[in-house]
PyMOL Python script that loads the backbone (N, CA, C, O; Angstrom):
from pymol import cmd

cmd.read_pdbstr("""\
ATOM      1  N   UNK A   1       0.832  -1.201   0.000  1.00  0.00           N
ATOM      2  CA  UNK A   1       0.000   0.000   0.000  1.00  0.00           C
ATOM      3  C   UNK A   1       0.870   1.256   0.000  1.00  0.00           C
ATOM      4  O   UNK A   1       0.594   2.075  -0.877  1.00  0.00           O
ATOM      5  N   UNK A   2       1.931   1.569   0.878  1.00  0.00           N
ATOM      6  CA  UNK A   2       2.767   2.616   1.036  1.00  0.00           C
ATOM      7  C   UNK A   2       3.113   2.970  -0.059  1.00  0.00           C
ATOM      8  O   UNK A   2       3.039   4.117  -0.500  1.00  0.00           O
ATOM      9  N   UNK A   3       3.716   1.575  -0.859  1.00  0.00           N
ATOM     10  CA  UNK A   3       4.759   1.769  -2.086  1.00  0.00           C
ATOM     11  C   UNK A   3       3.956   2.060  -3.224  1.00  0.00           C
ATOM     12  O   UNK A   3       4.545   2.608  -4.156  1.00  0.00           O
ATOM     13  N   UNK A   4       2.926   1.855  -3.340  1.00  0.00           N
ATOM     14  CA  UNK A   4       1.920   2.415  -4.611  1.00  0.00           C
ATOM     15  C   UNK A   4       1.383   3.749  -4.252  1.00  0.00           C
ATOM     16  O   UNK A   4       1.079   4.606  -5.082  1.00  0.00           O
ATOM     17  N   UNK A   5       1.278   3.882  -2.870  1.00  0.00           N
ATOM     18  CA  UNK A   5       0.908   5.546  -2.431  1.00  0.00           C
ATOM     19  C   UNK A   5       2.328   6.507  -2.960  1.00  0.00           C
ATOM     20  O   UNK A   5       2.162   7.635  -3.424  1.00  0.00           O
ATOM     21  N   UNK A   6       3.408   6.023  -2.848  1.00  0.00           N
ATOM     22  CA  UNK A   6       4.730   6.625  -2.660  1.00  0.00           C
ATOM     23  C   UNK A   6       5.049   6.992  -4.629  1.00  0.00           C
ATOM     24  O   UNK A   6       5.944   7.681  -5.118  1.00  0.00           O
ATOM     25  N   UNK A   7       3.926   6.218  -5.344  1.00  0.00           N
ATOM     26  CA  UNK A   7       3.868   5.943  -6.575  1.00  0.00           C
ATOM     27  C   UNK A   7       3.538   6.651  -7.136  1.00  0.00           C
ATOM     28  O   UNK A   7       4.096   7.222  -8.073  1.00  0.00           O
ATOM     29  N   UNK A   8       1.915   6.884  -6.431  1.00  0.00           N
ATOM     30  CA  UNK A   8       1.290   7.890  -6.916  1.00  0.00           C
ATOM     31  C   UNK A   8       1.391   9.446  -6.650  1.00  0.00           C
ATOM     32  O   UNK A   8       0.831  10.288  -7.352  1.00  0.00           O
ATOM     33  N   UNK A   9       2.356   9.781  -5.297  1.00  0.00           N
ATOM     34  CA  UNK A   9       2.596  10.978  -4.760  1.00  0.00           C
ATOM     35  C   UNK A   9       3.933  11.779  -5.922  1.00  0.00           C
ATOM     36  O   UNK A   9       4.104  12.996  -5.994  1.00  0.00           O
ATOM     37  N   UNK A  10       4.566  10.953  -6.554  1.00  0.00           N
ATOM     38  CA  UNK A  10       6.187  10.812  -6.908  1.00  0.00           C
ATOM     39  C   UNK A  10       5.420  11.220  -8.564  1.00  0.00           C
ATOM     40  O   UNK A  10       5.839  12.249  -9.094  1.00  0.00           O
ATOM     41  N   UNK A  11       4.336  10.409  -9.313  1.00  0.00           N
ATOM     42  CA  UNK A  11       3.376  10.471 -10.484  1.00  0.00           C
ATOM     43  C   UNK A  11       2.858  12.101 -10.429  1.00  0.00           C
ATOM     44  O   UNK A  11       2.907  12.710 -11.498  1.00  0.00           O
ATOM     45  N   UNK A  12       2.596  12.484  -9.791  1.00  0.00           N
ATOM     46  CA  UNK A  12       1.978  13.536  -9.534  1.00  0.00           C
ATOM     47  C   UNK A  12       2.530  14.802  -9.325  1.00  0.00           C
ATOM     48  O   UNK A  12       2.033  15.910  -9.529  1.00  0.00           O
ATOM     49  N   UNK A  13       3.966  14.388  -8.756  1.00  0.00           N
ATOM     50  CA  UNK A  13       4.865  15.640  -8.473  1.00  0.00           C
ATOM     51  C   UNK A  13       5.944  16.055 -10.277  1.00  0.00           C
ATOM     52  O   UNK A  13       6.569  17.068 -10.590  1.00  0.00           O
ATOM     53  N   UNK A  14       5.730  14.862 -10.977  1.00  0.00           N
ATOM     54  CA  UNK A  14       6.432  14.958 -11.886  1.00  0.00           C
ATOM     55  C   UNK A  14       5.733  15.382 -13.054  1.00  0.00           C
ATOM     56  O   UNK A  14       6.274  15.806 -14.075  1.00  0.00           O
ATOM     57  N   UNK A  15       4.166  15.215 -12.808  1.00  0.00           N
ATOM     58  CA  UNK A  15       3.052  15.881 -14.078  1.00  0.00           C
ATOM     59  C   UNK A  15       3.388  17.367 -13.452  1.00  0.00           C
ATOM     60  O   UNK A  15       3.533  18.222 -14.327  1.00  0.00           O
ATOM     61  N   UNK A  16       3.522  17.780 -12.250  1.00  0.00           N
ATOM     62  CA  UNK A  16       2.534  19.146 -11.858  1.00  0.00           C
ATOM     63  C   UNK A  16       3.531  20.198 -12.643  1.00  0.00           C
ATOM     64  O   UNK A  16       2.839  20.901 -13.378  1.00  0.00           O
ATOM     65  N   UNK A  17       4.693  20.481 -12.715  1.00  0.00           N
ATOM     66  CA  UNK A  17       5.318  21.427 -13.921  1.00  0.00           C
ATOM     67  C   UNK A  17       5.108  21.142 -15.130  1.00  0.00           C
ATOM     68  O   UNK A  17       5.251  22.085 -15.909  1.00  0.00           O
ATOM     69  N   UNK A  18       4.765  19.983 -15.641  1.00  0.00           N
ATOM     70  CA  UNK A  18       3.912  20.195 -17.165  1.00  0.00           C
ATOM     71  C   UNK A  18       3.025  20.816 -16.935  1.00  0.00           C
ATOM     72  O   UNK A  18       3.124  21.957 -17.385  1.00  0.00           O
ATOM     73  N   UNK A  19       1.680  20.502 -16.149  1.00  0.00           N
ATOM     74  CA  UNK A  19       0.786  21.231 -16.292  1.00  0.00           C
ATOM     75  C   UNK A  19       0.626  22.557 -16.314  1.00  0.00           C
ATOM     76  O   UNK A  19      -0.477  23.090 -16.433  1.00  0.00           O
ATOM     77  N   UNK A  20       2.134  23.419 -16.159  1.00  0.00           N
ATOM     78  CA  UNK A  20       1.954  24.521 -16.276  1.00  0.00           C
ATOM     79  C   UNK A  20       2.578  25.214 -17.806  1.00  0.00           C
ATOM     80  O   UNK A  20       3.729  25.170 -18.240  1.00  0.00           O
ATOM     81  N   UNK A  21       1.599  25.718 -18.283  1.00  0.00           N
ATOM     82  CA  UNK A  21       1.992  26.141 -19.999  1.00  0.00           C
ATOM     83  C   UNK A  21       3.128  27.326 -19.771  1.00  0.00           C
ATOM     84  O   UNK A  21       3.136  28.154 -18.860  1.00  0.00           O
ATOM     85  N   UNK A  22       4.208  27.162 -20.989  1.00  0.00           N
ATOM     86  CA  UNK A  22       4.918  28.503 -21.206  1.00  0.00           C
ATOM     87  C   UNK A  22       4.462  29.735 -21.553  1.00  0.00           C
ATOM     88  O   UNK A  22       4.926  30.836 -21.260  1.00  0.00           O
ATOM     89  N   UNK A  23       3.625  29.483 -22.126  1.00  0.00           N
ATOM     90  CA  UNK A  23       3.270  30.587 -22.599  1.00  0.00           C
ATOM     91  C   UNK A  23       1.684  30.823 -22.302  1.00  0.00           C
ATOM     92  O   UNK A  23       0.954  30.403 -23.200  1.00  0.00           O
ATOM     93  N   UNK A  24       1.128  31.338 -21.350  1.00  0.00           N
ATOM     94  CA  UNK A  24      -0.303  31.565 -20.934  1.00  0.00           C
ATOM     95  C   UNK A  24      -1.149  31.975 -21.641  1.00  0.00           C
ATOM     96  O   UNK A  24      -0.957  32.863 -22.472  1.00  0.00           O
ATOM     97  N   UNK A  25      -2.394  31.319 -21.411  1.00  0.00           N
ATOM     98  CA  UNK A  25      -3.651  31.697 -22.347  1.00  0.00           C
ATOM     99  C   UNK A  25      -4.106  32.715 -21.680  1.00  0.00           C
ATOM    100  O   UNK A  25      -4.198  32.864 -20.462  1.00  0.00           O
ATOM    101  N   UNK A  26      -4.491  33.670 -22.859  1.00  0.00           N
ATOM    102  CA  UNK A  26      -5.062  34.820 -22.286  1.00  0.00           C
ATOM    103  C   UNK A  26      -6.289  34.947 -23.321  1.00  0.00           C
ATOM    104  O   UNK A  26      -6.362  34.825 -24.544  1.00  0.00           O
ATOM    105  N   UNK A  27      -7.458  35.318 -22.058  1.00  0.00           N
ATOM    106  CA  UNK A  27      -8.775  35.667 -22.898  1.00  0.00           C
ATOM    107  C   UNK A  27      -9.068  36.699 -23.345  1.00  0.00           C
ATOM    108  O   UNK A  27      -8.998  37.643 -22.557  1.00  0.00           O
ATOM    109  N   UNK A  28      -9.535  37.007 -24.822  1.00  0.00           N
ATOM    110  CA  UNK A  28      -9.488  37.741 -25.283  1.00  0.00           C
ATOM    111  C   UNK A  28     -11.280  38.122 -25.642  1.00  0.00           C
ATOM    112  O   UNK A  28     -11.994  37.140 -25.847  1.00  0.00           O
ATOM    113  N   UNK A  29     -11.906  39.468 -25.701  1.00  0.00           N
ATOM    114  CA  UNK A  29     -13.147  39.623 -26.140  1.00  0.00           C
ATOM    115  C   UNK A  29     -13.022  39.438 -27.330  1.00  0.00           C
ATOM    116  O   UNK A  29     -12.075  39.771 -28.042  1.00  0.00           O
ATOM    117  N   UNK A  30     -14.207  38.761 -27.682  1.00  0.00           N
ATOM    118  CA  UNK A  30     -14.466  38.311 -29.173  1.00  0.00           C
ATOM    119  C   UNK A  30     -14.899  39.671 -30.089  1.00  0.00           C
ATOM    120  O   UNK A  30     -14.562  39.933 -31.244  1.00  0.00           O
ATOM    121  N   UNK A  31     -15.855  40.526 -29.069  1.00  0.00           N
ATOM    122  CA  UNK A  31     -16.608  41.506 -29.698  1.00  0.00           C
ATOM    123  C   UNK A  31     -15.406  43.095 -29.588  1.00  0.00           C
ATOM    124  O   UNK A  31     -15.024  43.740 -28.612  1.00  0.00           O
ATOM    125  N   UNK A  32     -15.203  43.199 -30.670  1.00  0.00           N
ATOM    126  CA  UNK A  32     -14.342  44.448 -30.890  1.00  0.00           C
ATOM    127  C   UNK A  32     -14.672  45.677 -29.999  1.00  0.00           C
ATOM    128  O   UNK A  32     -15.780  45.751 -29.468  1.00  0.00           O
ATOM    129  N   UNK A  33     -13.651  46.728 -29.809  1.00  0.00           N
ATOM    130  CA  UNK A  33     -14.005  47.751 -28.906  1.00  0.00           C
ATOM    131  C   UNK A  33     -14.665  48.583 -29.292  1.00  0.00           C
ATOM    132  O   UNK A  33     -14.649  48.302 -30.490  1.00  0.00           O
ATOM    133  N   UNK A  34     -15.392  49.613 -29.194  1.00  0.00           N
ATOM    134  CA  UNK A  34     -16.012  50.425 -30.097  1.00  0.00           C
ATOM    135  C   UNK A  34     -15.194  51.709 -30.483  1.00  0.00           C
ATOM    136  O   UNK A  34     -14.299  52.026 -29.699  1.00  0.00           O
ATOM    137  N   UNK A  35     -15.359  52.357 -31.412  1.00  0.00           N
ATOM    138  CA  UNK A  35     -14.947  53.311 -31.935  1.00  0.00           C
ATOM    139  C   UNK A  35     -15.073  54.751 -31.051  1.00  0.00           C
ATOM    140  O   UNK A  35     -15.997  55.058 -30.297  1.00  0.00           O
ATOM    141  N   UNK A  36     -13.587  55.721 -31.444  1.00  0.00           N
ATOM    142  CA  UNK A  36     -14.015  56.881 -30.364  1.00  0.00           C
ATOM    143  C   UNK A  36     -15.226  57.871 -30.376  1.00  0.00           C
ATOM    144  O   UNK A  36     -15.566  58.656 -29.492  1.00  0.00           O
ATOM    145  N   UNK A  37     -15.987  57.556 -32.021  1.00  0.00           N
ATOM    146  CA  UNK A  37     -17.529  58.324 -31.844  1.00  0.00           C
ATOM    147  C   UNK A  37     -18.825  57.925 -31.658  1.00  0.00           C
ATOM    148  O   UNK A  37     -19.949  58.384 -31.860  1.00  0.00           O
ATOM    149  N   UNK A  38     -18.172  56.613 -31.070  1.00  0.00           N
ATOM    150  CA  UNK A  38     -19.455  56.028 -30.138  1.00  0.00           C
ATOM    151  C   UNK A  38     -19.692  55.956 -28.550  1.00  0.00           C
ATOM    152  O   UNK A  38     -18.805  55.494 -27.832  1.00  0.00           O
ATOM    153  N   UNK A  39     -20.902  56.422 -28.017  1.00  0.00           N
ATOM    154  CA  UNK A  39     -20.940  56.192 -26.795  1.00  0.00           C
ATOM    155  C   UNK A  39     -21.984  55.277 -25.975  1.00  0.00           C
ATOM    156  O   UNK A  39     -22.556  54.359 -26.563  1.00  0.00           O
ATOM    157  N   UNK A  40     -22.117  55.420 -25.222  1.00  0.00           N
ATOM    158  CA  UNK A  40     -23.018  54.445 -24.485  1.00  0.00           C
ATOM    159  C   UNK A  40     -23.905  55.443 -23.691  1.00  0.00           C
ATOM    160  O   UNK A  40     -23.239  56.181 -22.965  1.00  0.00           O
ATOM    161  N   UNK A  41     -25.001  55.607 -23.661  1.00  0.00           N
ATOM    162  CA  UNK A  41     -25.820  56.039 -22.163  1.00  0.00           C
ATOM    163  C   UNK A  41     -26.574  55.351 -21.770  1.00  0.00           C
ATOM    164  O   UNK A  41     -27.643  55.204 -22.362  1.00  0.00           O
ATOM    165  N   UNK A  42     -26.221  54.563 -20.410  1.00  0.00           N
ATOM    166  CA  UNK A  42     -26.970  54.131 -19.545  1.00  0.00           C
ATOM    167  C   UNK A  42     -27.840  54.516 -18.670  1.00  0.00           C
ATOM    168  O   UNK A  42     -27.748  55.722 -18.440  1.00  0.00           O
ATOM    169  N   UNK A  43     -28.986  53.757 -17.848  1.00  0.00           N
ATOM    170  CA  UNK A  43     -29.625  54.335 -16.954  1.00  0.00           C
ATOM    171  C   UNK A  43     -30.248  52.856 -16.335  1.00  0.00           C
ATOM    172  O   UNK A  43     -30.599  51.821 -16.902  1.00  0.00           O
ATOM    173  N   UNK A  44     -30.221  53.167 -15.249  1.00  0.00           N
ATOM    174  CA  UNK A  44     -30.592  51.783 -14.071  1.00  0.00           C
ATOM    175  C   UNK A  44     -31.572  51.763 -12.916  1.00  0.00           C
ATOM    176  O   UNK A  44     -31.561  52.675 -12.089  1.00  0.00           O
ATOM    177  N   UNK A  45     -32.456  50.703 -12.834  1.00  0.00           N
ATOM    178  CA  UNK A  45     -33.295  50.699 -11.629  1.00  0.00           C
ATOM    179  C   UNK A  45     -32.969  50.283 -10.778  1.00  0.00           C
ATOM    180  O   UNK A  45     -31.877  49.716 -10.749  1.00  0.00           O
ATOM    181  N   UNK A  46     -33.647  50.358  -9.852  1.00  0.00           N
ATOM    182  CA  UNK A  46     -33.493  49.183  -8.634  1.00  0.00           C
ATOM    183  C   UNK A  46     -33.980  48.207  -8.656  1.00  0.00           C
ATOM    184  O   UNK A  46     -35.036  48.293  -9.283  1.00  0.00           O
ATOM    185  N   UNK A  47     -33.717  46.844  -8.146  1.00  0.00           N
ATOM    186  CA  UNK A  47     -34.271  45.372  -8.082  1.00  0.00           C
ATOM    187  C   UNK A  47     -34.647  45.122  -6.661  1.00  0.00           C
ATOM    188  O   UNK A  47     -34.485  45.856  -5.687  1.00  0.00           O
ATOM    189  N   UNK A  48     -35.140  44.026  -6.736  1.00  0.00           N
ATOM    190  CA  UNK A  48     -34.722  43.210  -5.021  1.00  0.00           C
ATOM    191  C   UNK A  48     -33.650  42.701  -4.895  1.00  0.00           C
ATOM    192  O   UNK A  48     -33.117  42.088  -5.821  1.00  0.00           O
ATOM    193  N   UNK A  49     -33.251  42.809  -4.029  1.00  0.00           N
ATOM    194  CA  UNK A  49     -32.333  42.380  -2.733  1.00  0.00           C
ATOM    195  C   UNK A  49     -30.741  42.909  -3.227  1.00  0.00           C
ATOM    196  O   UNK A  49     -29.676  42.400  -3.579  1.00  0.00           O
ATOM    197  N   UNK A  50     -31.303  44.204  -3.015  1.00  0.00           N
ATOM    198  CA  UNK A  50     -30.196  45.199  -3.770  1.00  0.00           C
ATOM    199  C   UNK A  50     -29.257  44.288  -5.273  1.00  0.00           C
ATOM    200  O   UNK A  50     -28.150  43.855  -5.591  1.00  0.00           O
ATOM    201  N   UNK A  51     -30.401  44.410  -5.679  1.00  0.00           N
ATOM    202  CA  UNK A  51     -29.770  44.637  -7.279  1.00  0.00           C
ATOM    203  C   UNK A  51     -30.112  45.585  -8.181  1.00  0.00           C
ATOM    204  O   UNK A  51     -30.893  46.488  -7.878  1.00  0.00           O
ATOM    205  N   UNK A  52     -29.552  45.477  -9.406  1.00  0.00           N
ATOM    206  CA  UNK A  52     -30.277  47.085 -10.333  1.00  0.00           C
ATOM    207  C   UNK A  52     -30.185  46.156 -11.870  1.00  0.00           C
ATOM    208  O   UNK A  52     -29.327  45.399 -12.323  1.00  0.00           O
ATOM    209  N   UNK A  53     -31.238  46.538 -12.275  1.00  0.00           N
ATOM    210  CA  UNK A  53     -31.418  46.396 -13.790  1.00  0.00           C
ATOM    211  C   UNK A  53     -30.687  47.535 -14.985  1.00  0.00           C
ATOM    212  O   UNK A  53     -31.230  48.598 -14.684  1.00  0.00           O
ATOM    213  N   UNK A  54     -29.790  47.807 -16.106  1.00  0.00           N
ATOM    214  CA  UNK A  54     -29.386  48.302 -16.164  1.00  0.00           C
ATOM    215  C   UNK A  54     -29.801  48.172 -17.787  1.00  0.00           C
ATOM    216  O   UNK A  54     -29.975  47.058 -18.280  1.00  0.00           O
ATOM    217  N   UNK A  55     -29.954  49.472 -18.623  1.00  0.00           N
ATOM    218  CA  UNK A  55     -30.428  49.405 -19.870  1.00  0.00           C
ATOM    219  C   UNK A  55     -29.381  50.458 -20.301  1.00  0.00           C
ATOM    220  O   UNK A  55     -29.360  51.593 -19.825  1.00  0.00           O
ATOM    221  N   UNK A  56     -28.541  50.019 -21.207  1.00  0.00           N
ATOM    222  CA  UNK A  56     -27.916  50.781 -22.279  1.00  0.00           C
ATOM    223  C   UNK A  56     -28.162  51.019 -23.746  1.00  0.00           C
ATOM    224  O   UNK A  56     -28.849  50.246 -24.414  1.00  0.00           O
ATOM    225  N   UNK A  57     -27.740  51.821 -24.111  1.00  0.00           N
ATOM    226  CA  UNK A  57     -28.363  52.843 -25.825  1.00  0.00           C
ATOM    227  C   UNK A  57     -27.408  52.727 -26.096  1.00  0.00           C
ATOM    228  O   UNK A  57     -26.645  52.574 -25.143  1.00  0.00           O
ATOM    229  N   UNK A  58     -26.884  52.716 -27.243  1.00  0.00           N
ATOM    230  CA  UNK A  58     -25.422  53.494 -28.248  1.00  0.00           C
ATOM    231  C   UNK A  58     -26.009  54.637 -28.903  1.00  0.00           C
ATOM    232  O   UNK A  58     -26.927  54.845 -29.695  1.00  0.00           O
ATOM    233  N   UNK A  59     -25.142  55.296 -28.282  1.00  0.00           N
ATOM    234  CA  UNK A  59     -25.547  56.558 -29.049  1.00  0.00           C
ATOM    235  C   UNK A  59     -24.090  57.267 -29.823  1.00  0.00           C
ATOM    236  O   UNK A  59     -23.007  57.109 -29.260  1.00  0.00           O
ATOM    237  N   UNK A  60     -24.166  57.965 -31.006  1.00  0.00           N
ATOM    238  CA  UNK A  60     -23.185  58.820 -31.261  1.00  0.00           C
ATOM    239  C   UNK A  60     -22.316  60.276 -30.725  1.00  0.00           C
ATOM    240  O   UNK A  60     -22.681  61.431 -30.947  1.00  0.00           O
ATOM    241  N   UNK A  61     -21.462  59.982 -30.202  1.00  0.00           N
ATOM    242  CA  UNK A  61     -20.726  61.093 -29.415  1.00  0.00           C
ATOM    243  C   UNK A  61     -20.605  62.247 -30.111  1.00  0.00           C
ATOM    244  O   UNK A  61     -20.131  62.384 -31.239  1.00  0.00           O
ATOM    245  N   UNK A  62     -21.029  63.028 -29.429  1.00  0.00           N
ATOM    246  CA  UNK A  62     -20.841  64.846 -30.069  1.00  0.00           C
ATOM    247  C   UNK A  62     -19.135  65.082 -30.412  1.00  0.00           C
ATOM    248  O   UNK A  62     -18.084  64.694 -29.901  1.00  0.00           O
ATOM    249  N   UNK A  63     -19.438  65.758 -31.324  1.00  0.00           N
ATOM    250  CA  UNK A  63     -18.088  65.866 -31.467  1.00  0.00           C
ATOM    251  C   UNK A  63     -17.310  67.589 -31.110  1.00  0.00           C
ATOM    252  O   UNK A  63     -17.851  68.672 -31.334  1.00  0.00           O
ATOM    253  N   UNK A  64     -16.211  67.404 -30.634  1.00  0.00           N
ATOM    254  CA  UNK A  64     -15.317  68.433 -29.910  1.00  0.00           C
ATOM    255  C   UNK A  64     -15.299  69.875 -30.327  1.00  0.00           C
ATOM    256  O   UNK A  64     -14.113  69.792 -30.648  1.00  0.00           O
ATOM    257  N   UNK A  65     -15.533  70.882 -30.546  1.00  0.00           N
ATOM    258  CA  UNK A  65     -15.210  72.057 -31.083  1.00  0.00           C
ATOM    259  C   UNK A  65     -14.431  73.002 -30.385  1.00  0.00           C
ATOM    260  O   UNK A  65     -14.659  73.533 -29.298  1.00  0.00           O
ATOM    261  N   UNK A  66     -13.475  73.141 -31.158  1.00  0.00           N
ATOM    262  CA  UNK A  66     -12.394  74.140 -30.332  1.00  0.00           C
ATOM    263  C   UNK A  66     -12.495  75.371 -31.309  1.00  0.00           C
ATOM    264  O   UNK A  66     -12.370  75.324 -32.533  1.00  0.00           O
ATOM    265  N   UNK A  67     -12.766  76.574 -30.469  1.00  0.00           N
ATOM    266  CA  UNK A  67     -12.679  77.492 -30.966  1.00  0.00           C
ATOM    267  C   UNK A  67     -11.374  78.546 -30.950  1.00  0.00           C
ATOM    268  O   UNK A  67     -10.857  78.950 -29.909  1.00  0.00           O
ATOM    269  N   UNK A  68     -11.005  78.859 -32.096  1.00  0.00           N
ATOM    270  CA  UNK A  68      -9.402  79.644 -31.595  1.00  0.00           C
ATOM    271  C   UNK A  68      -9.530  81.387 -32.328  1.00  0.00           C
ATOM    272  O   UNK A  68      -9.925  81.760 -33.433  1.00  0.00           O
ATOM    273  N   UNK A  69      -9.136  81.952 -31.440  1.00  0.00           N
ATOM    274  CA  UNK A  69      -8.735  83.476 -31.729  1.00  0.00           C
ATOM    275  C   UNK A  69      -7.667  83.961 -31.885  1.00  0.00           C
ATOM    276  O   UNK A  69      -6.629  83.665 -31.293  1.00  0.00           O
ATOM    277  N   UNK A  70      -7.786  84.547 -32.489  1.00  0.00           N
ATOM    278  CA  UNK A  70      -6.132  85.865 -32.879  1.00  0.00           C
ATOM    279  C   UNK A  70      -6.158  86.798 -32.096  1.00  0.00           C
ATOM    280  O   UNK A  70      -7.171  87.319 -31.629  1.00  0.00           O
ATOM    281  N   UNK A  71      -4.974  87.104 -31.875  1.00  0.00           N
ATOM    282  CA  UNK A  71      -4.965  88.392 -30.798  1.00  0.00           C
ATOM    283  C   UNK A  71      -4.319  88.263 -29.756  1.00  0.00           C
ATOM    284  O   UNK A  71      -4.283  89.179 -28.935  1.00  0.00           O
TER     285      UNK A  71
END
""", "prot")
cmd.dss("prot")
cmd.show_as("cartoon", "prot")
cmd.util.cbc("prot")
cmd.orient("prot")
């Protein structure tokens, strides 16, 4: 019994650095980021047992105006 425990402890110590990959998976979003003239406006209720329901729009972002003077 020992010597098959001593088997399986010795089996196990010699998988556990394979199991670790060189090079790590990293998750990536499938769905692209959005563009800088898009925005989002949200607005949210309340639920039970403190939660909130939350509804978002895309909307198009105003765009910047800089005004410049001489002088």
């Amino acid at each position: 019994m020992r010597r098959s425990l001593k088997f399986v402890v010795l089996a196990a110590a010699a998988a556990l650095p394979a199991a670790c990959a060189p090079n790590p998976i990293i998750a990536r979003d499938p769905v692209p980021a959005p563009g800088p003239d898009i925005a989002y406006r949200c607005s949210s209720t309340p639920a039970l047992l403190n939660g909130y329901w939350a509804e978002c729009e895309r909307i198009r972002r105003e765009r910047e105006v800089v005004i410049r003077t001489k002088g």
